[in-house]
N, C-alpha and C positions, 0 to 999 in steps of 0.2 A: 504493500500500500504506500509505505512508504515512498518508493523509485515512482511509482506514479503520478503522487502526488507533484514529486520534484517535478518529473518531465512535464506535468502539465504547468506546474509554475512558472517555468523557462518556456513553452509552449507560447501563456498567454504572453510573457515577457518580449516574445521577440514579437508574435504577433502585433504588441503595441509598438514596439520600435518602429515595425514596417508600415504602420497607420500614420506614427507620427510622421516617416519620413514620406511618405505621399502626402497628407494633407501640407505639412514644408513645403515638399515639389510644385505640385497643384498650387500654392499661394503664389511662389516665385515663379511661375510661370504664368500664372492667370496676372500680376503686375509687372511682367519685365518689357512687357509691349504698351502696357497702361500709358496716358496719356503722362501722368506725371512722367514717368521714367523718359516720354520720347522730348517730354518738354526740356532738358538739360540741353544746354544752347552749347552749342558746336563752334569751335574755337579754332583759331589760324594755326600752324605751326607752331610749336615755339624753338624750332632751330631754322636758320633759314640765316643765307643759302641751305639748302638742302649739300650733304656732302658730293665735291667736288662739282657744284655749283658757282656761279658767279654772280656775282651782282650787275645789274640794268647799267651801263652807259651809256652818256649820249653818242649818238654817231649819227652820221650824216645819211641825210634818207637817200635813196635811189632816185632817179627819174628815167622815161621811158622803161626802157626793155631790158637797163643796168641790174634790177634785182636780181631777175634770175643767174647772174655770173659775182654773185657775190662770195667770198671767202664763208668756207663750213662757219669759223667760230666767229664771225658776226653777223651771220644772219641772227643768231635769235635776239641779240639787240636792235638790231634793226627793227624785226617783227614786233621787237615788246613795245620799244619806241613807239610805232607806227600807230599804236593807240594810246591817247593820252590815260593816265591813271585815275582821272574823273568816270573814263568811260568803260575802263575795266571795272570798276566798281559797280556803278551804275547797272552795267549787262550783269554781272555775276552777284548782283544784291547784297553787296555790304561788301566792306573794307578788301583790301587783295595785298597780297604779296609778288612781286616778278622776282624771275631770276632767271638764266641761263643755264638748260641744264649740263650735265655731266656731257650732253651727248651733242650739244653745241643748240636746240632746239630754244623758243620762248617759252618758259612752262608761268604760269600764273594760279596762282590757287587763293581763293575766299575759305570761309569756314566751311562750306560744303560742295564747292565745286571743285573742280581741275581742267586747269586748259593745257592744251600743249599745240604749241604752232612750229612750221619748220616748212622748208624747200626742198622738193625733191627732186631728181630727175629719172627719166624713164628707165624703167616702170614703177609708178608708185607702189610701194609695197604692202598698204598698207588699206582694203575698203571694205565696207559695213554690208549690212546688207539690204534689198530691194533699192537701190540707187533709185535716182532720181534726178535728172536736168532742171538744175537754175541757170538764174546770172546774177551776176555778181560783180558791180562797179563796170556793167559789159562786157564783163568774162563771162566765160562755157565755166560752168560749176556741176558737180555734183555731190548731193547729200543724200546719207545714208545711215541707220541705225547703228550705233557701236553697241552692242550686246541686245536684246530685249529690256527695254526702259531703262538700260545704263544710261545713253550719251546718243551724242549723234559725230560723225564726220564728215566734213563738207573740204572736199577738194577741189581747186581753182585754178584753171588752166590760164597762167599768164603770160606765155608765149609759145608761138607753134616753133620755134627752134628747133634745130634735130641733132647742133651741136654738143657734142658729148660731153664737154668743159662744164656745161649750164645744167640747171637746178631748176625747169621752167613750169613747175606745178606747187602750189600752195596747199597745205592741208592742217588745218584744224581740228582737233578733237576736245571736242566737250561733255565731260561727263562727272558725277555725283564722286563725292569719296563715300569709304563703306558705312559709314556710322550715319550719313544724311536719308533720311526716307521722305524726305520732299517731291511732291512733284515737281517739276520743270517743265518749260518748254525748251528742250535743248536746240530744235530745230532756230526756234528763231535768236538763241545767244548766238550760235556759229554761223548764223549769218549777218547778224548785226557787229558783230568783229570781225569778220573776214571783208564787208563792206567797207569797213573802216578804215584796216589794213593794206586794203588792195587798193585802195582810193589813195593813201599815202605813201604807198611804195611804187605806184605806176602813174604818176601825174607828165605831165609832156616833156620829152627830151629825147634820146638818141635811141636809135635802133642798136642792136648788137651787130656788130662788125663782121666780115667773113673773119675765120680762122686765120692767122697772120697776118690781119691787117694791119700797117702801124702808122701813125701817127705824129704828130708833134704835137704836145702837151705839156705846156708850163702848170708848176706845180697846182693843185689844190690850195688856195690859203686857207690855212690855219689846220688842215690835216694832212694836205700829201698824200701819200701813200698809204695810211693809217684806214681800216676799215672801205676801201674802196673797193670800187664793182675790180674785176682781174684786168680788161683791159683798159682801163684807168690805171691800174700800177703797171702795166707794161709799157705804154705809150710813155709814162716818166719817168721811167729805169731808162729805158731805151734815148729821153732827151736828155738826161743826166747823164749819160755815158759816154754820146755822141760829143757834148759838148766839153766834158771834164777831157778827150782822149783827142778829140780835136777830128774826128773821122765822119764821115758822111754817112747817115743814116741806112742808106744801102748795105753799109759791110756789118750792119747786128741783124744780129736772129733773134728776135722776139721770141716769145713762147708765152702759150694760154695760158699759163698758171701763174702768172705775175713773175716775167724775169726775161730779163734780156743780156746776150752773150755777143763777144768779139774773138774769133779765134782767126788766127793770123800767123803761119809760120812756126806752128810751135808753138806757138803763146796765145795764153786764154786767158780774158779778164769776162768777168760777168758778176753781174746783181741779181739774187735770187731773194723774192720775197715768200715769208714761211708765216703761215695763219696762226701755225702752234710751233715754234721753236725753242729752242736751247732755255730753261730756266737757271741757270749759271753763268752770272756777269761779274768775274773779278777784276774784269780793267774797266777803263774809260775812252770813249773817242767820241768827237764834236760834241759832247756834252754830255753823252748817253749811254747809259750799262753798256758794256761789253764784251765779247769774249774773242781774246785772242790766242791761236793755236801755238803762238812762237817761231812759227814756220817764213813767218813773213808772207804767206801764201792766203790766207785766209782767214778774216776777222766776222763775227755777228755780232750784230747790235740789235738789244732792246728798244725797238719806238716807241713805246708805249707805258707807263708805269702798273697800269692796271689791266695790262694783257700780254700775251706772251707772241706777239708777233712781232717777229725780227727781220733784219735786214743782214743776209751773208752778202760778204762782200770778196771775191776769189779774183787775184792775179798770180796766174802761173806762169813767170817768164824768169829764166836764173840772170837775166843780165840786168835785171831792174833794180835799184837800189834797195835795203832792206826797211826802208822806212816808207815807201812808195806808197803800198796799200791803204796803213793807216794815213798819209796824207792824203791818198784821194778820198776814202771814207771821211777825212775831215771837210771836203771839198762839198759832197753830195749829200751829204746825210740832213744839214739843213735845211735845204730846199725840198727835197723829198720828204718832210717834215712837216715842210708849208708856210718855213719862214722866211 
């Protein structure tokens, strides 16, 4: 009687344990969706940049068909620029944060949205599903669901280019982070920033160039070579070279990626401009971080304090004196500057 007794006593014993922890469960789940619980207001980051993030600079906006040949790591300041920070707020309903992300893109986030804007060139990698044909500042656009009531993606064809150098499609994506169960209308954020956007990155000015075309182009004031479409830093490498060497614009080879060469004999002098270069500058030349190899062959400079694009500066010829280099980098690096 006794063994009985016990096992029913631990019997009813766990029985109430397992009551209580249902009736628990059943509490915490009949409030964890409760209106109080979804009322807890949804907060910005609080680290930001996000890691290996940047912060927003100004940069000079594009005009015409320059966007699409812009350097990877400033388009997304350019993108974030291209909308004032009233109106990122405004569209995404309360306060925003920008920044540039890891991946060179505009990323902007509120307390319950995320944008992320960038250039791509063909084929975008990247569409939703059931497309759709808009326009967009007069562009061929299309938008398209990102997930089932996540977000939407709206891509923007801004020029029919087929040069490979270019970036000639704009894509947008806008969507919820996890913790927001808000509706939206994500359809019309991504189009009222891509509107925005494309209206200040393609306002009138030059067509892009065939492949090799070059130019004569005195510096940019007040940037230079800093943040410009590629063949805007080619056409001024190339007038800085001609002029610093004394040689006629014929005898350089331009090249689409911002850089132009002189090879003559054996001897190579060339300017190559680098969107992400060298983060190590223990000298100095025309004012500005530096790194020199020692070689007397080849020096990079920092243009920029708050970006990593640099200017290599390469003379290969053994009969030039050993300080040549850096005095022609003291010659060019100013103007190319945009002073």
């Amino acid at each position: 009687m006794r063994g009985m007794k016990k096992d029913r006593t631990v019997l009813i014993a766990v029985s109430l344990t397992a009551l209580f922890t249902l009736v628990f469960g059943l509490a915490w789940w009949s409030t964890r969706d409760s209106p109080e619980s979804r009322a807890a207001p949804l907060e910005l980051p609080s680290r930001w940049p996000s890691i290996e993030g940047e912060n927003v600079r100004p940069v000079p906006m594009p005009t015409g068909e320059m966007a699409v040949a812009l350097p990877s790591r400033t388009i997304g300041h350019v993108l974030c620029g291209a909308v004032p920070e009233k109106t990122w707020a405004g569209v995404l309903g309360g306060p925003v944060l920008r920044e540039v992300d890891e991946n060179g893109a505009c990323h902007v986030v509120s307390a319950g949205l995320d944008v992320s804007a960038t250039l791509w060139a063909d084929p975008v990698p990247m569409n939703g599903g059931s497309p759709e044909p808009v326009t967009v500042a007069g562009h061929q656009a299309t938008t398209s669901e990102f997930g089932v009531g996540y977000g939407e993606i709206l891509t923007v064809r801004l020029s029919d280019t087929t040069e490979k150098w270019t970036r000639p499609s704009l894509q947008i994506i806008v969507h919820h982070v996890p913790a927001d169960r808000a509706e939206h209308d994500y359809r019309s954020m991504a189009l009222s920033l891509a509107d925005t956007m494309t209206g200040a990155i393609t306002t009138p000015g030059p067509a892009l160039p065939a492949d090799g075309e070059d130019r004569e182009m005195t510096p940019i004031p007040g940037s230079g070579i800093t943040d410009a479409p590629y063949p805007f830093i080619t056409w001024q490498l190339c007038t800085q070279l001609s002029r610093a060497l004394n040689v006629a614009r014929d005898q350089l080879k331009p090249g689409p990626f911002g850089s132009c060469a002189r090879e003559n004999d054996g001897t190579v002098v060339s300017f190559t401009y680098h969107d992400e270069g060298k983060n190590y500058f223990p000298d100095r030349i025309a004012g500005r971080p530096a790194h020199d190899d020692g070689s007397g062959s080849t020096v990079e400079i920092q243009l920029l304090d708050t970006s990593r694009q640099t200017l290599e500066l390469t003379w290969i010829d053994s009969t030039k004196p050993r300080d040549a280099l850096r005095e022609l980098a003291e010659k060019v690096v100013p103007p190319l500057l945009g002073r």
